[in-house]
PDB file as gemmi writes it, atoms N, CA and C in Angstrom:
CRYST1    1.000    1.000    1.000  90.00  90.00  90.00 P 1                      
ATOM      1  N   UNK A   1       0.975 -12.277  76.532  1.00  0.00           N  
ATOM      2  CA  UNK A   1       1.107 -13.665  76.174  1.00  0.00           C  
ATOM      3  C   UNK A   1       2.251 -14.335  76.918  1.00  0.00           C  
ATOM      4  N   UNK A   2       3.622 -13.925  76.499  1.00  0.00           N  
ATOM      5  CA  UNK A   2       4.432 -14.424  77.631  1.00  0.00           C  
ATOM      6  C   UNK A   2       4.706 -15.794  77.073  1.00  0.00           C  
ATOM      7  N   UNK A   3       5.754 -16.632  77.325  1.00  0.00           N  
ATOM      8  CA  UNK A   3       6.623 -17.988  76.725  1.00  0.00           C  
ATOM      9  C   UNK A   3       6.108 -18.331  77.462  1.00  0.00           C  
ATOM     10  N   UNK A   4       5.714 -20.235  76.808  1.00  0.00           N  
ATOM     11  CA  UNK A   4       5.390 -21.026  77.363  1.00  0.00           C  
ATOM     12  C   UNK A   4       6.422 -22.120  77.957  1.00  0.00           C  
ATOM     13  N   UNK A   5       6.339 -22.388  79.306  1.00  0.00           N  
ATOM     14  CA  UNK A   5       7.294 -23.385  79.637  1.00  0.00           C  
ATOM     15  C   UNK A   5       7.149 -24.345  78.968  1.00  0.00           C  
ATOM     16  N   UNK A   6       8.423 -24.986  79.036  1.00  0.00           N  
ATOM     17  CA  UNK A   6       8.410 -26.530  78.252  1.00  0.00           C  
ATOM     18  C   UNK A   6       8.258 -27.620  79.250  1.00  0.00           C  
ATOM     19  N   UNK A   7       6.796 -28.671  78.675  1.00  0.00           N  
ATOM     20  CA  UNK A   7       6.846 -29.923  79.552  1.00  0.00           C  
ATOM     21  C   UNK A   7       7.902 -30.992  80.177  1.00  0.00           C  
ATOM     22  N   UNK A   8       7.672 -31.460  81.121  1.00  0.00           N  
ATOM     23  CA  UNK A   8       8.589 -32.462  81.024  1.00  0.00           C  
ATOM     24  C   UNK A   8       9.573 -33.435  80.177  1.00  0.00           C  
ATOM     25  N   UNK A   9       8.657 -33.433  79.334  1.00  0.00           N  
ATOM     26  CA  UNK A   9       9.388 -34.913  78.004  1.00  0.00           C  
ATOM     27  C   UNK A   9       9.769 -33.270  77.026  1.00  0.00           C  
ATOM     28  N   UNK A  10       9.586 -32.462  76.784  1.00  0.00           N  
ATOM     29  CA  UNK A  10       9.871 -31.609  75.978  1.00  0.00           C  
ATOM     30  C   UNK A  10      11.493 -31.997  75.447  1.00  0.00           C  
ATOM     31  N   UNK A  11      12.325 -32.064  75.991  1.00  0.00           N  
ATOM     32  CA  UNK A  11      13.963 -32.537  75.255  1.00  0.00           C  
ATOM     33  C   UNK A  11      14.027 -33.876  75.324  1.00  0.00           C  
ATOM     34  N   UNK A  12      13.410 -34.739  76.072  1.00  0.00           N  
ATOM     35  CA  UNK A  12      13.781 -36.662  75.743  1.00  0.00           C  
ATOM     36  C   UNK A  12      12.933 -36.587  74.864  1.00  0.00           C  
ATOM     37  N   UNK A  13      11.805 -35.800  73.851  1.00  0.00           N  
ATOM     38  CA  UNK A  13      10.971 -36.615  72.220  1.00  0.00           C  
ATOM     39  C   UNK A  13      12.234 -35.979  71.729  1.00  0.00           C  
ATOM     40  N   UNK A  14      12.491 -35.118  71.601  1.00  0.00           N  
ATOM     41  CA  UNK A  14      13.264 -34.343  70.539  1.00  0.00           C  
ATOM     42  C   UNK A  14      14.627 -35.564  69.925  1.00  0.00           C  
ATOM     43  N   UNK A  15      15.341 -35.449  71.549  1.00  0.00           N  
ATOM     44  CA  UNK A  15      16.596 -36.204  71.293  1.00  0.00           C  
ATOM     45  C   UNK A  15      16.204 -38.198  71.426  1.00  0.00           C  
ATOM     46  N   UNK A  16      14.721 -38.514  71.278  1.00  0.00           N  
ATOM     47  CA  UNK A  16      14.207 -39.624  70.669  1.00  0.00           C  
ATOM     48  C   UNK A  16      14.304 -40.115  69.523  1.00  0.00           C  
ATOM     49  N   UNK A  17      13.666 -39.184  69.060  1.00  0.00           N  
ATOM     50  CA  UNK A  17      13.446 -38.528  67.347  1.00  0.00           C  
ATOM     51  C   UNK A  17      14.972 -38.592  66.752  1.00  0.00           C  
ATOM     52  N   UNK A  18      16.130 -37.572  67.093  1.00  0.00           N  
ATOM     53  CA  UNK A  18      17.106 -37.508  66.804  1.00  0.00           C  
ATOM     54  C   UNK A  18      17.804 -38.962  66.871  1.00  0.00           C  
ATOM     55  N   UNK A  19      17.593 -39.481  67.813  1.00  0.00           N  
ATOM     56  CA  UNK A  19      18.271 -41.369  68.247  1.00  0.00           C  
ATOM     57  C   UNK A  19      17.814 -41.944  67.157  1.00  0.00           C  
ATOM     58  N   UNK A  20      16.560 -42.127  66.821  1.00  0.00           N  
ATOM     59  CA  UNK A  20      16.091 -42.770  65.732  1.00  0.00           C  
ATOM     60  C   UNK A  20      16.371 -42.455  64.621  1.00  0.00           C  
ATOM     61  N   UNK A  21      16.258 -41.751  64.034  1.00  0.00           N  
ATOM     62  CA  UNK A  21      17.123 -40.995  62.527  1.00  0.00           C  
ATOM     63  C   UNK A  21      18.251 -41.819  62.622  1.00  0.00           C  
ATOM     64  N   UNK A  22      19.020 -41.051  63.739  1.00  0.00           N  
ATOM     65  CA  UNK A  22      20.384 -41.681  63.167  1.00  0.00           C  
ATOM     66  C   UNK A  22      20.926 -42.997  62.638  1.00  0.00           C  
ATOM     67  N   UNK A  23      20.041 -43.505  64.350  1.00  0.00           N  
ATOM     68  CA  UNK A  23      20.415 -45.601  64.163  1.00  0.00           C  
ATOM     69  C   UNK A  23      19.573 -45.641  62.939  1.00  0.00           C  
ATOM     70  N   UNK A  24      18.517 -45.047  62.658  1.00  0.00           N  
ATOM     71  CA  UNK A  24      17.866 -45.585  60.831  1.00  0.00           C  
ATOM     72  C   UNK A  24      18.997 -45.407  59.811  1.00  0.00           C  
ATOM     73  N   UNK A  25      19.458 -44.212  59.883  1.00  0.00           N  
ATOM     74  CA  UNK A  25      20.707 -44.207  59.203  1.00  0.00           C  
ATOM     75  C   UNK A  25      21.947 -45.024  59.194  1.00  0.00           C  
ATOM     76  N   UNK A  26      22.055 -45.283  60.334  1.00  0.00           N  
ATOM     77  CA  UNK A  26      23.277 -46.296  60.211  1.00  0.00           C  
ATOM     78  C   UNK A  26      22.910 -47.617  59.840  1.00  0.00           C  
ATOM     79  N   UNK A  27      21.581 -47.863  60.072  1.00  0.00           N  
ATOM     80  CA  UNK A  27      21.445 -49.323  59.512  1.00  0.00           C  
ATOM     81  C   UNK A  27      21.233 -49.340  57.864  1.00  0.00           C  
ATOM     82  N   UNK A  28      20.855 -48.538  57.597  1.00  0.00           N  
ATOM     83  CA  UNK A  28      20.494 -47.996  56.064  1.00  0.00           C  
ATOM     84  C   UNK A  28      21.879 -48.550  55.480  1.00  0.00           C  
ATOM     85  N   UNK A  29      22.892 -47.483  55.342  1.00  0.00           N  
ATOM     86  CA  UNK A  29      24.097 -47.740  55.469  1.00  0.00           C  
ATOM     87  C   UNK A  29      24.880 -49.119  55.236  1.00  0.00           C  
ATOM     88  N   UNK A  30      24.473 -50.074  56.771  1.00  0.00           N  
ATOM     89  CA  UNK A  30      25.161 -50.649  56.726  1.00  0.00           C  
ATOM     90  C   UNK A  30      24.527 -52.218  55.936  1.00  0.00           C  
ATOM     91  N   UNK A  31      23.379 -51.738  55.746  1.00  0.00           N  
ATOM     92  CA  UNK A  31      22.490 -53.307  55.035  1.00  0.00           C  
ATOM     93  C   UNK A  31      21.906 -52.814  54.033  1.00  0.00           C  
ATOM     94  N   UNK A  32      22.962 -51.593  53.249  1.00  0.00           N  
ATOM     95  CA  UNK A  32      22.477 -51.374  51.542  1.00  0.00           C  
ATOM     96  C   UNK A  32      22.860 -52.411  50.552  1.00  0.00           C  
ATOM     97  N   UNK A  33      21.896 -52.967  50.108  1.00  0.00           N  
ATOM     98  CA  UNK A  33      22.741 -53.858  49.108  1.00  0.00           C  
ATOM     99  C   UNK A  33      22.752 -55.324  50.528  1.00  0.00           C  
ATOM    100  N   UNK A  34      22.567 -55.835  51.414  1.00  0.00           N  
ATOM    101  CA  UNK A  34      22.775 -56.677  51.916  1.00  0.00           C  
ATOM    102  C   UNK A  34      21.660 -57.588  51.977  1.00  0.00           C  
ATOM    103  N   UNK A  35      22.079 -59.121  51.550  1.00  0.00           N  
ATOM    104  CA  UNK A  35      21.384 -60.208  51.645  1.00  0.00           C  
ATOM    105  C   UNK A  35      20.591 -60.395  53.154  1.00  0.00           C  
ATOM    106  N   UNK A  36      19.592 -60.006  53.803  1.00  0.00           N  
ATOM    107  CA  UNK A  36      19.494 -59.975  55.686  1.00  0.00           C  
ATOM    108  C   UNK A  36      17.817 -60.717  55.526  1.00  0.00           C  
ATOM    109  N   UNK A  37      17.905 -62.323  56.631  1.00  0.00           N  
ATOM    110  CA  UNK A  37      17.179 -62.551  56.640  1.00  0.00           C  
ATOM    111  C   UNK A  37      15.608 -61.822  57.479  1.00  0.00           C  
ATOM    112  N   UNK A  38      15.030 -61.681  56.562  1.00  0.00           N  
ATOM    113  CA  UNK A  38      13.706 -60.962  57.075  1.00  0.00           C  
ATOM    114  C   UNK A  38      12.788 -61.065  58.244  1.00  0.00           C  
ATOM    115  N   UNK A  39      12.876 -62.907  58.009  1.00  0.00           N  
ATOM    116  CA  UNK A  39      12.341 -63.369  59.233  1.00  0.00           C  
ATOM    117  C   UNK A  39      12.969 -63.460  60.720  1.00  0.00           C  
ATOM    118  N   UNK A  40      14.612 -63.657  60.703  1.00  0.00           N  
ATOM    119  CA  UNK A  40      14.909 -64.022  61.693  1.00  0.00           C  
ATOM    120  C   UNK A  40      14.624 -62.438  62.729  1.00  0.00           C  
ATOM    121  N   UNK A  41      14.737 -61.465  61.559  1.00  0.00           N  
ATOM    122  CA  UNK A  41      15.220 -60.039  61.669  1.00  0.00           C  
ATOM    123  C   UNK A  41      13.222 -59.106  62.284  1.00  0.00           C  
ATOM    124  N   UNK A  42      12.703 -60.113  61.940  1.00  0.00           N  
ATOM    125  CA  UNK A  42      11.419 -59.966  62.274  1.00  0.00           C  
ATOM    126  C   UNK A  42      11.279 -59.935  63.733  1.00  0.00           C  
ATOM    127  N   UNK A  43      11.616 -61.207  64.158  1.00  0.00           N  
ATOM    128  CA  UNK A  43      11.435 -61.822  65.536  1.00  0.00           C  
ATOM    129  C   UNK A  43      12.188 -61.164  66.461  1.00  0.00           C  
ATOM    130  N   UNK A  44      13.260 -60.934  66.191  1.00  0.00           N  
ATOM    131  CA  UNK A  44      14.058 -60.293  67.229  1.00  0.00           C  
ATOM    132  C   UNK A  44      13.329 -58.695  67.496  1.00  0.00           C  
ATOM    133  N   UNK A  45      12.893 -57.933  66.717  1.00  0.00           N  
ATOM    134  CA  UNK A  45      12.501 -56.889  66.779  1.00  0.00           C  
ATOM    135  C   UNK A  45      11.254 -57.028  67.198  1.00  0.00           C  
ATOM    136  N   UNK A  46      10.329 -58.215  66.829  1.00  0.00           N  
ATOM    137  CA  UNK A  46       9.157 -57.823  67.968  1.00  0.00           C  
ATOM    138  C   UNK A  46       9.373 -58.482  69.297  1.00  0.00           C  
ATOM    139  N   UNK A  47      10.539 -58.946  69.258  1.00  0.00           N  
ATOM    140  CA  UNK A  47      10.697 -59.487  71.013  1.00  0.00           C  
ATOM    141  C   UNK A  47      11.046 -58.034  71.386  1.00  0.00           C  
ATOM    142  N   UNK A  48      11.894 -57.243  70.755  1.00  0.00           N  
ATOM    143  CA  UNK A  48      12.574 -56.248  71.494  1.00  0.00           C  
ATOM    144  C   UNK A  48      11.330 -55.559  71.960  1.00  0.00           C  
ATOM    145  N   UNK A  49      10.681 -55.091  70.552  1.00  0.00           N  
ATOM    146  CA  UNK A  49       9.385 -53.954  71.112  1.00  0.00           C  
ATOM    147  C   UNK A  49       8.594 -54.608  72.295  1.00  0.00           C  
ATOM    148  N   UNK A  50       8.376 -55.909  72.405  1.00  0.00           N  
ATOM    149  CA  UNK A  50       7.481 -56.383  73.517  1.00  0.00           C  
ATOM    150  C   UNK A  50       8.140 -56.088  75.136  1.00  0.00           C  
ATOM    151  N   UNK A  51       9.430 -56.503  74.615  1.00  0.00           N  
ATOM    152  CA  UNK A  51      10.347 -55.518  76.128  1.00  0.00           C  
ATOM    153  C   UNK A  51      10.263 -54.503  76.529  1.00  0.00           C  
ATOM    154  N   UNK A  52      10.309 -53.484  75.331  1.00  0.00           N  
ATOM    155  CA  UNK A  52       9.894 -52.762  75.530  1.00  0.00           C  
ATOM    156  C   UNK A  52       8.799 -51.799  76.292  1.00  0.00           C  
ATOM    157  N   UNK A  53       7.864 -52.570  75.609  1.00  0.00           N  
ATOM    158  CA  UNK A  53       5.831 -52.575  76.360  1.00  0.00           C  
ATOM    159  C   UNK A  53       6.135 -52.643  77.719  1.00  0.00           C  
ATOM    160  N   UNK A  54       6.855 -53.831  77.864  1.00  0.00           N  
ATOM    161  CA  UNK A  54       6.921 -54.804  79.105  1.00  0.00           C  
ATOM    162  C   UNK A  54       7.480 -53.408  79.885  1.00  0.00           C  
ATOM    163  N   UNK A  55       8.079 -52.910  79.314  1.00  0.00           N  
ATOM    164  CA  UNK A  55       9.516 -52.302  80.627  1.00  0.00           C  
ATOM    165  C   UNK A  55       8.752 -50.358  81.087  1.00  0.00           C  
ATOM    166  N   UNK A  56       7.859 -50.359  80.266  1.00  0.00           N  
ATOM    167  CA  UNK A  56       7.332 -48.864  80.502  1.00  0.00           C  
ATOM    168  C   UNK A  56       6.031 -48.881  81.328  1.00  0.00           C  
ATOM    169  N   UNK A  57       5.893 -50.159  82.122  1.00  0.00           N  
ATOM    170  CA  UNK A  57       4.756 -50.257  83.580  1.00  0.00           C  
ATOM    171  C   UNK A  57       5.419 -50.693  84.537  1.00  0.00           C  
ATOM    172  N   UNK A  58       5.762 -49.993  85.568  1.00  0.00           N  
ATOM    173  CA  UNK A  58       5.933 -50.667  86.972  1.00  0.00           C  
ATOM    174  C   UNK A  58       5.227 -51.726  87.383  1.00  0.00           C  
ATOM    175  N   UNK A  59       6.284 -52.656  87.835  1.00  0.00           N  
ATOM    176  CA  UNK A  59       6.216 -53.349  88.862  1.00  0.00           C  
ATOM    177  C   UNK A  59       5.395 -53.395  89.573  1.00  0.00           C  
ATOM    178  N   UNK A  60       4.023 -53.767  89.764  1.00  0.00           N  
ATOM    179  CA  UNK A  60       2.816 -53.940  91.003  1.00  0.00           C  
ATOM    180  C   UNK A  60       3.576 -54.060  92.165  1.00  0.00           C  
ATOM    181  N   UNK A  61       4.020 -55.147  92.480  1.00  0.00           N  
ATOM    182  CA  UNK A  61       4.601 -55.502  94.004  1.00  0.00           C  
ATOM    183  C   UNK A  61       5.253 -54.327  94.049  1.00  0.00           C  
ATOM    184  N   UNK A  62       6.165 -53.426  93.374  1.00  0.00           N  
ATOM    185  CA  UNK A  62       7.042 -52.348  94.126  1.00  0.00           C  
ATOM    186  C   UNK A  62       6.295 -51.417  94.312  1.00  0.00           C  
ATOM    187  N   UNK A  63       5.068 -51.321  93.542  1.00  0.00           N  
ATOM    188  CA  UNK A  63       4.418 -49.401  93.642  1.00  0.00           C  
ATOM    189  C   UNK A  63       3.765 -49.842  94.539  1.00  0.00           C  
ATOM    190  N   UNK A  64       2.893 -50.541  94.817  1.00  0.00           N  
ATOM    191  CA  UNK A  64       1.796 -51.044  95.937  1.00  0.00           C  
ATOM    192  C   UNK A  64       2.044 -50.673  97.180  1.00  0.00           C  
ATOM    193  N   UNK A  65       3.499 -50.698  97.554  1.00  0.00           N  
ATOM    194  CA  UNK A  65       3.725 -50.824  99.185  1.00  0.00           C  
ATOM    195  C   UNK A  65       4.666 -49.825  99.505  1.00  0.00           C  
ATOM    196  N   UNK A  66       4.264 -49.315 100.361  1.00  0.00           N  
ATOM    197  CA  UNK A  66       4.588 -48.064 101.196  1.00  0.00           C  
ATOM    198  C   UNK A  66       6.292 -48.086 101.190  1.00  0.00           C  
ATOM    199  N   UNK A  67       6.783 -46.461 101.241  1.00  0.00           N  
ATOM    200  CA  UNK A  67       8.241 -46.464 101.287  1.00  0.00           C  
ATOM    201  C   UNK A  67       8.807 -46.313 102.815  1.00  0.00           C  
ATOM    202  N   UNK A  68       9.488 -47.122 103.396  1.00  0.00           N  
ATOM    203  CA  UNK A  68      10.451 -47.433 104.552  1.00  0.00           C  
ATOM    204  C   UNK A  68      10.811 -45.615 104.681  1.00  0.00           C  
TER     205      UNK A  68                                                      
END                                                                             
């Protein structure tokens, strides 16, 4: 049988996973008990995730054309 190598992303999900916990935790924390508007708190977070989207496809014009 013999060990299986680990994929590429094999340690960036892990320490993903780990990023997220934590910042969940710290926001937990810090907006227990806190008055926080929902909506404004809405918007900003789906702008972020849409940056997000946005930011995990290359660039057409850069992949398209041959490297110098």
């Amino acid at each position: 049988m013999g060990t299986r190598r680990c994929r590429p992303l094999g340690g960036k999900v892990g320490l993903a996973v780990i990023a997220y916990v934590v910042s969940l935790a710290v926001l937990l924390a810090v907006w227990w008990k806190k008055d926080v508007n929902i909506k404004t708190w809405f918007w900003i977070s789906l702008g972020l995730g849409c940056l997000g989207v946005l930011m995990t496809f290359p660039c057409s014009s850069r992949s398209s054309r041959p490297s110098r």
